[in-house]
C-alpha positions as a Python dict, from the first residue, in 0.01 Angstrom:
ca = {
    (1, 'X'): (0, 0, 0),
    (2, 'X'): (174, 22, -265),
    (3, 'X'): (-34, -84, -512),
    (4, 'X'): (-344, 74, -380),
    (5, 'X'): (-159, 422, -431),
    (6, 'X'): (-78, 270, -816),
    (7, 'X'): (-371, 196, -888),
    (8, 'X'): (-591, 547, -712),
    (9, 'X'): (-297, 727, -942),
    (10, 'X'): (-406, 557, -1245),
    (11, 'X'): (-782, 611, -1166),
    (12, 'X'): (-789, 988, -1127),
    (13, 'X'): (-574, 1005, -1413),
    (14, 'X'): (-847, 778, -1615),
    (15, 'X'): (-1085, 1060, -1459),
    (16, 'X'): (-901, 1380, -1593),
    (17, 'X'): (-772, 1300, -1876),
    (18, 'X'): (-1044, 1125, -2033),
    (19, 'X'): (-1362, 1350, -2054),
    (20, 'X'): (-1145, 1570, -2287),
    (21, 'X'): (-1152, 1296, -2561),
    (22, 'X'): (-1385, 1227, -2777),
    (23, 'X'): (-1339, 883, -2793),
    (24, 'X'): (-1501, 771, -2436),
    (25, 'X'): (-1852, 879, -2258),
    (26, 'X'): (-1911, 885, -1905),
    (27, 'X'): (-2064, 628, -1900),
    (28, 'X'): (-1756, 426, -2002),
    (29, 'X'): (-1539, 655, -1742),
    (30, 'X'): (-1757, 501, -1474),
    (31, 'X'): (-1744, 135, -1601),
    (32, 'X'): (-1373, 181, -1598),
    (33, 'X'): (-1357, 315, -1219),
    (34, 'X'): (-1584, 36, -1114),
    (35, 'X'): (-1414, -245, -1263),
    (36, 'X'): (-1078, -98, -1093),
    (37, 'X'): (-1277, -111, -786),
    (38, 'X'): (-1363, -436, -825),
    (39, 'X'): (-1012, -537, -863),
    (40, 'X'): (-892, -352, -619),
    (41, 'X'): (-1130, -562, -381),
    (42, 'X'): (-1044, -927, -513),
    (43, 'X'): (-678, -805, -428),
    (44, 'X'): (-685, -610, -148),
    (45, 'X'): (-995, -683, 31),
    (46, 'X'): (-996, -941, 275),
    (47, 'X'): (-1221, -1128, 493),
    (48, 'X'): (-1189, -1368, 785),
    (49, 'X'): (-1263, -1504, 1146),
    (50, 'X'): (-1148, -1424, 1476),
    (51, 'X'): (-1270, -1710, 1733),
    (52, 'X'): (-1418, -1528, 2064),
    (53, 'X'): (-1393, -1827, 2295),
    (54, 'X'): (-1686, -2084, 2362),
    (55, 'X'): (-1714, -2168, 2014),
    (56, 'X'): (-1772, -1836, 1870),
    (57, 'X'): (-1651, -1671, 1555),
    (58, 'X'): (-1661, -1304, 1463),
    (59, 'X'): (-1617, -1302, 1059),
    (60, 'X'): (-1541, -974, 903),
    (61, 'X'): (-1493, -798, 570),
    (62, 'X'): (-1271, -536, 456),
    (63, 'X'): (-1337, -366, 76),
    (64, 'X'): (-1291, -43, -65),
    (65, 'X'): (-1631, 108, -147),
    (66, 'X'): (-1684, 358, -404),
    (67, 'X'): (-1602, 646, -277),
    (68, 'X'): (-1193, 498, -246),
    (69, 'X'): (-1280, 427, 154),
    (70, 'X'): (-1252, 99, 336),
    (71, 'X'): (-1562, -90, 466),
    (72, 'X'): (-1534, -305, 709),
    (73, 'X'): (-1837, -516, 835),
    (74, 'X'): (-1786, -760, 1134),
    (75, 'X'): (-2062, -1077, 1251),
    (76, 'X'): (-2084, -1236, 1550),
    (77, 'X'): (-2189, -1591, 1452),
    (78, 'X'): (-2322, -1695, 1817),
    (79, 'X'): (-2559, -1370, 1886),
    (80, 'X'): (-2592, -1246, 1524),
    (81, 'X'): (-2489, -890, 1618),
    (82, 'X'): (-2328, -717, 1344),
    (83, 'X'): (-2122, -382, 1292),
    (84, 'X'): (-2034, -188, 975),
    (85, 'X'): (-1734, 80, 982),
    (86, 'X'): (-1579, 333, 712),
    (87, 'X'): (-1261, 459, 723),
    (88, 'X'): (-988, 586, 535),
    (89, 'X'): (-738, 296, 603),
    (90, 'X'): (-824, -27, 581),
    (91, 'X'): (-661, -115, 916),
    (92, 'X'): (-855, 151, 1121),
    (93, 'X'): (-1174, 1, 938),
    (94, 'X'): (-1111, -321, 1068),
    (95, 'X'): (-1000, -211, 1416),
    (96, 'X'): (-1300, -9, 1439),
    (97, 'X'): (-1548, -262, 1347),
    (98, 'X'): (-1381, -503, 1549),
    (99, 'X'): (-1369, -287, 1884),
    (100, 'X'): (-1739, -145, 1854),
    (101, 'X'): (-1882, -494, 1803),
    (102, 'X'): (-1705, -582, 2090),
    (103, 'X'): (-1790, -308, 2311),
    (104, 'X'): (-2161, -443, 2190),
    (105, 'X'): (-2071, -793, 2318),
    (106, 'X'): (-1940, -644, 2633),
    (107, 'X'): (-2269, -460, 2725),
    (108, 'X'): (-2501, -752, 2612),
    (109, 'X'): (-2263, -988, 2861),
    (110, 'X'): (-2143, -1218, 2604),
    (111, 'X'): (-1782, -1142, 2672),
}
């Protein structure tokens, strides 16, 4: 968390303080906040797979999309029903995701 708070700090300082120099364009502004985002991702995004039971995987993905909130998209392997959720924290994303795709499961009767 941590580092995530770091590196936001040093993003929205990029974004003030920047635009006042003549040095940098916009353009360059949003290269710069991209490329954070990116490595934000590779090292706080994660992804994995949570077995359901009868040889079943759920796989899931949690990055920060562009707008500095988590993402958080979860596949059932076994019925190919899939769920997408945004939130603030990447925690609730993945507990969201998770819990809706189940609920899914539930009231399709694959659980």
């Amino acid at each position: 968390m941590k580092g995530t708070v770091t590196l936001i700090i040093c993003l929205i300082f990029a974004t003030v303080s920047l635009p006042y120099c003549n040095c940098i364009s916009a353009q360059s502004i949003k290269n710069m906040l991209e490329s954070g985002l990116s490595l934000a991702n590779t090292l706080l995004g994660e992804t994995g797979e949570l077995p359901r039971g009868n040889g079943c995987v759920i796989t899931w993905s949690v990055k920060m999309d562009k707008k500095f909130k988590w993402l958080c998209t979860c596949l059932d392997k076994c019925t190919g029903l899939a769920e997408a959720q945004t939130k603030q924290s990447r925690d609730g994303a993945l507990e969201h995701c998770l819990e809706k795709l189940f609920q899914r499961l539930t009231s399709k009767g694959e659980l």
